[in-house]
C-alpha positions as CSV (number, residue, x, y, z in Angstrom):
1,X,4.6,15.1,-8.9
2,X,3.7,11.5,-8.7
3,X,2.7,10.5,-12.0
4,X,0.9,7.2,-12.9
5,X,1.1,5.7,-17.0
6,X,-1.5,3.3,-17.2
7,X,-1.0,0.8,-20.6
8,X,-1.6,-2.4,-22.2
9,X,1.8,-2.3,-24.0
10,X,4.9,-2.8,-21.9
11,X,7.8,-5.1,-21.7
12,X,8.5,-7.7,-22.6
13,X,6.7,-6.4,-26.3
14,X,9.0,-4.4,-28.5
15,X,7.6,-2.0,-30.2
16,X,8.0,2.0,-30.6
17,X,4.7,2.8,-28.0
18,X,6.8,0.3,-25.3
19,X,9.8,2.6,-26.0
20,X,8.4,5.5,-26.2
21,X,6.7,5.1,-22.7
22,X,9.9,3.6,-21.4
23,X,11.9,6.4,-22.0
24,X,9.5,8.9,-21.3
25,X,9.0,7.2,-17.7
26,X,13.1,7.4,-17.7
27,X,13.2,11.3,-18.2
28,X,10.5,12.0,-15.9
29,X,12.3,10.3,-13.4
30,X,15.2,12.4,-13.9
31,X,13.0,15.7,-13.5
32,X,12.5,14.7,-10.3
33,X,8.7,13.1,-10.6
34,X,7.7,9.8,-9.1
35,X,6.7,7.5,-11.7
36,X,4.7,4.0,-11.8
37,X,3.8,2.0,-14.4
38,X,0.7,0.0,-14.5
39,X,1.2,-2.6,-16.9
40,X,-0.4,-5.9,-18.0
41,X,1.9,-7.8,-16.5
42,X,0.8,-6.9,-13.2
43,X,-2.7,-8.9,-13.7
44,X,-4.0,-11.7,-14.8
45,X,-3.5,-11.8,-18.2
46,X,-4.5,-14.3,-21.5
47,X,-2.7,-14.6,-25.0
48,X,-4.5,-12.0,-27.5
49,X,-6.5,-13.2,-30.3
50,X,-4.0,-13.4,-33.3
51,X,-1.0,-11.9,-31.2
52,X,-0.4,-14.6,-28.4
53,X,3.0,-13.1,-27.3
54,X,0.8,-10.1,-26.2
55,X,-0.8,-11.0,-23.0
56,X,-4.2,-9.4,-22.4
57,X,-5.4,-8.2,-18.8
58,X,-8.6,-9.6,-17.5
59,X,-10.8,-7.9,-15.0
60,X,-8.1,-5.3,-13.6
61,X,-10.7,-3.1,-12.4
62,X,-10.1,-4.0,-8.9
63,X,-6.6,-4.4,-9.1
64,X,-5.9,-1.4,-10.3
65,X,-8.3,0.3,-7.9
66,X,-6.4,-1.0,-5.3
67,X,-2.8,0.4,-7.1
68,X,-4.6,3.9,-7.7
69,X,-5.0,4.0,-3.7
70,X,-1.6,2.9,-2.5
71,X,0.3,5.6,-4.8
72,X,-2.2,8.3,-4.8
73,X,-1.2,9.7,-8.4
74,X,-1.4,13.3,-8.5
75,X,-1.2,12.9,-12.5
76,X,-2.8,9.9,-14.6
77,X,-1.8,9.5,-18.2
78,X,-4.1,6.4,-20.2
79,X,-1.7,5.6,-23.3
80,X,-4.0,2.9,-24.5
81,X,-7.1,1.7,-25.1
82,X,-6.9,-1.9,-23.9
83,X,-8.4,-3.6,-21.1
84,X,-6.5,-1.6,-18.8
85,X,-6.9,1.8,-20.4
86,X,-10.6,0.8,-20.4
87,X,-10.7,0.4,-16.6
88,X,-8.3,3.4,-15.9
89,X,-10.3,5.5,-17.4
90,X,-14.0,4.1,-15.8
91,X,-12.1,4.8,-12.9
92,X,-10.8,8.4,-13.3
93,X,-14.7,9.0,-14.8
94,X,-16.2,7.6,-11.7
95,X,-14.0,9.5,-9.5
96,X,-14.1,13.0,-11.4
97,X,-10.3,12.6,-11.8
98,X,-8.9,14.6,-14.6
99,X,-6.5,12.1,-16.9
100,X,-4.5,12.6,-20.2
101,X,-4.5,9.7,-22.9
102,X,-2.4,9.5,-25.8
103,X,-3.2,8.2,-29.3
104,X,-0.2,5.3,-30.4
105,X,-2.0,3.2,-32.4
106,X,-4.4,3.5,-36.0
107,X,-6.6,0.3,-34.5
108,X,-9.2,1.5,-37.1
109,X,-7.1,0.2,-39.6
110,X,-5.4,-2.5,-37.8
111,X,-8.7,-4.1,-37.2
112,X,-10.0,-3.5,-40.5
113,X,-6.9,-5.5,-42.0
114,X,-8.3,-8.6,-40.0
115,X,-12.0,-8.3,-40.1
116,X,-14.5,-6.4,-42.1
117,X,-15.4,-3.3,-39.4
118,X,-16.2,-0.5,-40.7
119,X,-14.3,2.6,-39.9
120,X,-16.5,5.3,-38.9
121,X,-17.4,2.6,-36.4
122,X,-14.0,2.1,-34.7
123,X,-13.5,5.4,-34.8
124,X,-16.7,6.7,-33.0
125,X,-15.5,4.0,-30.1
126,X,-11.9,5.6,-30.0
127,X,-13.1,9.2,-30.0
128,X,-15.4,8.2,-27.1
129,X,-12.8,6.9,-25.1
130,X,-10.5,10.3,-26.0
131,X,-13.1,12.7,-25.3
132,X,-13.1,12.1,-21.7
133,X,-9.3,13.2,-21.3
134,X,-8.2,16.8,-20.9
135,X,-5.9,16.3,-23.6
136,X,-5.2,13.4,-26.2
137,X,-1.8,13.6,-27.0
138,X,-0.7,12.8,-31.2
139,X,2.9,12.7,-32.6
140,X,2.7,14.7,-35.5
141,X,0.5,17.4,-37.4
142,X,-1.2,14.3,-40.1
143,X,-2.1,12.4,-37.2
144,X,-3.5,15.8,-35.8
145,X,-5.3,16.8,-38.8
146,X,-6.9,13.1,-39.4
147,X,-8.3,12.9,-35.9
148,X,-10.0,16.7,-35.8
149,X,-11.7,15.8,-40.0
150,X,-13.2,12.4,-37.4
151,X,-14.5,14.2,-34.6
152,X,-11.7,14.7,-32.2
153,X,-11.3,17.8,-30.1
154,X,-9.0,17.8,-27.3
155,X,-5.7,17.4,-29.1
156,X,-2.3,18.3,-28.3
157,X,0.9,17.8,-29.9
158,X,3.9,15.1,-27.9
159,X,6.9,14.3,-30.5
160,X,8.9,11.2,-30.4
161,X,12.7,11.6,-29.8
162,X,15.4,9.1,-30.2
163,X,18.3,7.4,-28.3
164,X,21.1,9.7,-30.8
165,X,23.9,7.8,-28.3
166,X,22.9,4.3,-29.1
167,X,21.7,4.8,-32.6
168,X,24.6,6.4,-34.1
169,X,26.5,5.4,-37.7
170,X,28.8,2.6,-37.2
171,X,31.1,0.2,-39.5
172,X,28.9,-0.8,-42.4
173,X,31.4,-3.9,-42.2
174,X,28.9,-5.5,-39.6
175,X,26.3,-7.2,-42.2
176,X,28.2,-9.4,-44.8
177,X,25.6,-9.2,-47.4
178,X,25.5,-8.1,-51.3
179,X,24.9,-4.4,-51.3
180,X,22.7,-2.1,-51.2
181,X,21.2,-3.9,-48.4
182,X,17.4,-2.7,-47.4
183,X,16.3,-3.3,-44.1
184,X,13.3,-3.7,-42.8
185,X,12.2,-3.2,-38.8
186,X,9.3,-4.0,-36.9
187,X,6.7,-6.7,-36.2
188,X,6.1,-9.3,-38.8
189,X,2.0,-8.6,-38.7
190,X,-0.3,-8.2,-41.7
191,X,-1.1,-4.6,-40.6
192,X,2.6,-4.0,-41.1
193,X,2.6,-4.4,-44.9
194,X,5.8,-6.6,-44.9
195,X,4.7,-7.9,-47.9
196,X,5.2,-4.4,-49.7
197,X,9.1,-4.6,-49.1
198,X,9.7,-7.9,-49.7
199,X,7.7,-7.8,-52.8
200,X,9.5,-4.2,-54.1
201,X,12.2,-4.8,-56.8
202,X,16.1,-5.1,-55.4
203,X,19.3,-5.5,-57.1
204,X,20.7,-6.1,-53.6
205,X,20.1,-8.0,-50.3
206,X,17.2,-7.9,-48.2
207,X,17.4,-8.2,-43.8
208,X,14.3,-8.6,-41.9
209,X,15.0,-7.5,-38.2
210,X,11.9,-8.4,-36.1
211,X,9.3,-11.6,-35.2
212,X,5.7,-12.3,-35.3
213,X,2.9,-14.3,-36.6
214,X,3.5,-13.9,-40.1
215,X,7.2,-14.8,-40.0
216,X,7.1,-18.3,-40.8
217,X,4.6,-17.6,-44.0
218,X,6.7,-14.4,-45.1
219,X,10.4,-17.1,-44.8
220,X,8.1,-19.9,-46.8
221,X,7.0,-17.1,-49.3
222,X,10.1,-15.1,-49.8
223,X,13.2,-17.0,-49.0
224,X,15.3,-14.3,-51.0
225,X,15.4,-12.2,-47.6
226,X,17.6,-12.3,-44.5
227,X,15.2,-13.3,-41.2
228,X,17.6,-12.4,-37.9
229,X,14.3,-12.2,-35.8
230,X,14.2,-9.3,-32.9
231,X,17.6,-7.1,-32.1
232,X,17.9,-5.2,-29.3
233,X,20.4,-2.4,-28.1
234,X,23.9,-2.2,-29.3
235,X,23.1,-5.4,-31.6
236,X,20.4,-3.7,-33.2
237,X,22.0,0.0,-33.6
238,X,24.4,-2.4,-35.3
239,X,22.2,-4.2,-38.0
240,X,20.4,-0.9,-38.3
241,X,24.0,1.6,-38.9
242,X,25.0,-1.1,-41.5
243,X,22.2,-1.2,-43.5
244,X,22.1,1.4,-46.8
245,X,18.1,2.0,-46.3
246,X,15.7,1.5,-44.3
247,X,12.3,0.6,-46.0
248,X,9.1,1.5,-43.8
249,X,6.1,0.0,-46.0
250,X,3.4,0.5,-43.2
251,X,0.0,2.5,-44.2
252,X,-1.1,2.7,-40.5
253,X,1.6,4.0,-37.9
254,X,0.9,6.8,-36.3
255,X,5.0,8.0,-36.2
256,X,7.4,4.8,-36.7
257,X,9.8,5.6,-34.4
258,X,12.5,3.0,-35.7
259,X,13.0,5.9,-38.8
260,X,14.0,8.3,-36.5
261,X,16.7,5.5,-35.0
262,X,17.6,4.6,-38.9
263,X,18.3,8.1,-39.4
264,X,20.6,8.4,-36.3
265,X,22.5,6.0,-37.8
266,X,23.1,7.7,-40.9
267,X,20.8,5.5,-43.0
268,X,18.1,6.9,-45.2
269,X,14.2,5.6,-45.1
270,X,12.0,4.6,-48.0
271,X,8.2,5.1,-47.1
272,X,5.0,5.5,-48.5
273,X,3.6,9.0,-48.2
274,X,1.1,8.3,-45.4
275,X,0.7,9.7,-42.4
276,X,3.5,9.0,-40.1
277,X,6.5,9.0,-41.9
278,X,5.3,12.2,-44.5
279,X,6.2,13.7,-40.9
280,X,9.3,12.2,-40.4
281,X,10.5,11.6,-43.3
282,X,11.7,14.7,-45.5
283,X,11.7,13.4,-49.3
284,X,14.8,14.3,-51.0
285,X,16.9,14.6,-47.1
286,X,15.9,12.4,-45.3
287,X,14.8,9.6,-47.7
288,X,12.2,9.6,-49.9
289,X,8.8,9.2,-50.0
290,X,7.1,7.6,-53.0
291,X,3.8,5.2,-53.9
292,X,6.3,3.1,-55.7
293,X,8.4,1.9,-52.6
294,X,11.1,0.1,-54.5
295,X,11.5,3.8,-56.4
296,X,11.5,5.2,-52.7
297,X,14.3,3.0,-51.8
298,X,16.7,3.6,-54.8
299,X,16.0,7.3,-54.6
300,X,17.0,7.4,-50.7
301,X,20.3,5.4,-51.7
302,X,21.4,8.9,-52.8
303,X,20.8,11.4,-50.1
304,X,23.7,12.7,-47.6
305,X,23.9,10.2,-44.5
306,X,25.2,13.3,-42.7
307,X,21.6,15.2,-43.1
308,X,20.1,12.2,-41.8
309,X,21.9,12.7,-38.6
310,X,21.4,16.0,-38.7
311,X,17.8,15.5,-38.7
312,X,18.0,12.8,-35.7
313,X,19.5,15.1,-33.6
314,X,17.0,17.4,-33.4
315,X,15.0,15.3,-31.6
316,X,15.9,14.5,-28.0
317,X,14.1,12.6,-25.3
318,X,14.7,15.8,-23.0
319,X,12.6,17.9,-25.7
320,X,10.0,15.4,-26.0
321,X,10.0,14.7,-22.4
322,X,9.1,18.4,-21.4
323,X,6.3,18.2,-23.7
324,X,4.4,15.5,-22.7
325,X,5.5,16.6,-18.8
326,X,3.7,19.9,-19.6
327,X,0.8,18.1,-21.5
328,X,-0.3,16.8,-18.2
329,X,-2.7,17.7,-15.6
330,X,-3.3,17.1,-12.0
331,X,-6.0,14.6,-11.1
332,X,-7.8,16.8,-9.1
333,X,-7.0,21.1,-7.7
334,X,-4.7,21.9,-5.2
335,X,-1.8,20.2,-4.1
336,X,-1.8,16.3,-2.6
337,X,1.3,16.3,-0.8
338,X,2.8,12.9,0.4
339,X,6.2,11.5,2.0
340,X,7.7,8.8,0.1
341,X,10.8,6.8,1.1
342,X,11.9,6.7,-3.1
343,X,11.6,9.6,-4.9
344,X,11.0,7.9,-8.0
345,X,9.6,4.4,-8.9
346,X,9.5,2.7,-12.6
347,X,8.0,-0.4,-12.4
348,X,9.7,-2.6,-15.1
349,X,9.4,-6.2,-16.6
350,X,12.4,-8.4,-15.0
């Protein structure tokens, strides 16, 4: 099948939605689909408002028009609802092409942390936007249950999965630092809630691993902490294995995949009990899940790293693959058959 993922979020951003789609594109390669990526990158793009290192794409429309007619996708997936997911799915409407989307993001609350919008409001614009997709896809059964109590109707379930070969526990040795140390990983943006971790009572060290535009207030205002800025691959899987918990103080993720790569690694996570990680994380085995987050974090110190593998393992990217490949539908009935001189294309960032 030749598969099109349309999004505003690709490389070179790091965050769990770019991974997720990454690997997702990956696997569906290796079950023999032709994939393609439309991405940001491949318009013309400008810095977005309080995020500049995120490019925004302006007036795809035709663009992408033009991409949607050279590969002929016989399967369109919209995983956001940027610029580009905007046009994709004006597109798909105006054509009466069936499409899936994919719910990543809590923008609700991510917009409400910058500017006074009301709720209901962003929500009525993000169920509109869903509700012309066969399916919405969510990670996990809070998510779920949120988004049916606001309206939403066409929901089915795609899990995350994790890299369990590259996140895997290593020599604590790697991070020189007073113990315990409690890691935090992820953007440094207010919707984040860095402040949370960095404010929670320690009787060890504190690493930051990540960048954004709050890192040069959160260094100025807490200069107790370690800042190594983004980590990627085996250097990350590094600074994550050494750590002795993760803390995950975010009130608006949708999954946080990075606990499912803590866990890998044999380290515990700290979190609020709010929808993502009350899905992920299983108070008492996996971590622990508390309103106090420094309690969280010294009551995760004492579960079994072993059951945090355990746990990781139980959710690969062939698993979660196979459920977002059989979440999808075909643009239109009957089959569109076409020769093709690669049998599968990723489009990626260079």
């Amino acid at each position: 099948m030749r598969i099109m993922i349309v999004t505003d979020a690709w490389f070179p951003q790091t965050n769990g939605v770019v991974n997720t789609l990454a690997q997702t594109a990956a696997w569906l390669v290796r079950f023999g689909h032709e994939v393609i990526i439309s991405a940001s990158r491949d318009f013309r793009t400008f810095p977005c408002p309080t995020y500049p290192e995120i490019r925004v794409a302006v007036r795809p429309m035709a663009a992408l028009a033009r991409k949607f007619a050279a590969f002929r996708p016989q399967a369109v997936h919209i995983a956001t609802e940027g610029p580009l997911g905007l046009a994709a799915r004006r597109l798909c409407v105006r054509n009466g092409w069936r499409f899936t989307t994919s719910y990543h993001t809590q923008f609700p609350q991510y917009l409400r942390s910058r500017w006074p919008i009301p709720l209901w409001l962003s929500y009525a614009a993000l169920r509109r936007f869903h509700a012309a997709a066969q399916r919405c896809m969510v990670s996990t059964p809070s998510v779920e249950n949120e988004l049916r109590s606001r309206g939403f109707r066409n929901l089915v379930r795609w899990r995350r999965g994790v890299d369990t070969e590259l996140f895997r526990p290593q020599s604590k040795e790697f991070l020189r630092l007073p113990r315990p140390i409690a890691a935090y990983v992820g953007r440094l943006a207010v919707e984040k809630n860095v402040d949370a971790f960095l404010q929670m009572p320690w009787r060890g060290s504190k690493i930051v691993i990540g960048d954004g535009p709050e890192r040069p207030r959160l260094e100025a205002q807490y200069r107790e902490a370690v800042y190594v800025g983004f980590r990627y691959g085996e250097d990350l899987a590094a600074h994550l294995a050494a750590a002795d918990v993760l803390v995950f103080p975010s009130l608006t993720d949708t999954f946080g995949l990075v606990n499912l790569e803590a866990m890998a690694c044999g380290v515990p996570v700290a979190a609020f009990p709010v929808t993502g990680p009350i899905d992920v994380v299983e108070d008492g085995v996996t971590g622990a899940l508390d309103a106090d987050l420094g309690r969280a974090a010294e009551r995760a110190l004492r579960v079994d790293p072993q059951a945090c593998r355990a746990r990781a393992l139980q959710s690969s990217w062939t698993a979660c693959t196979r459920q977002f490949e059989a979440n999808l539908v075909t643009c239109r009935p009957g089959p569109q058959p076409r020769s093709a001189s690669k049998r599968a294309v990723i489009e990626r960032a260079a």
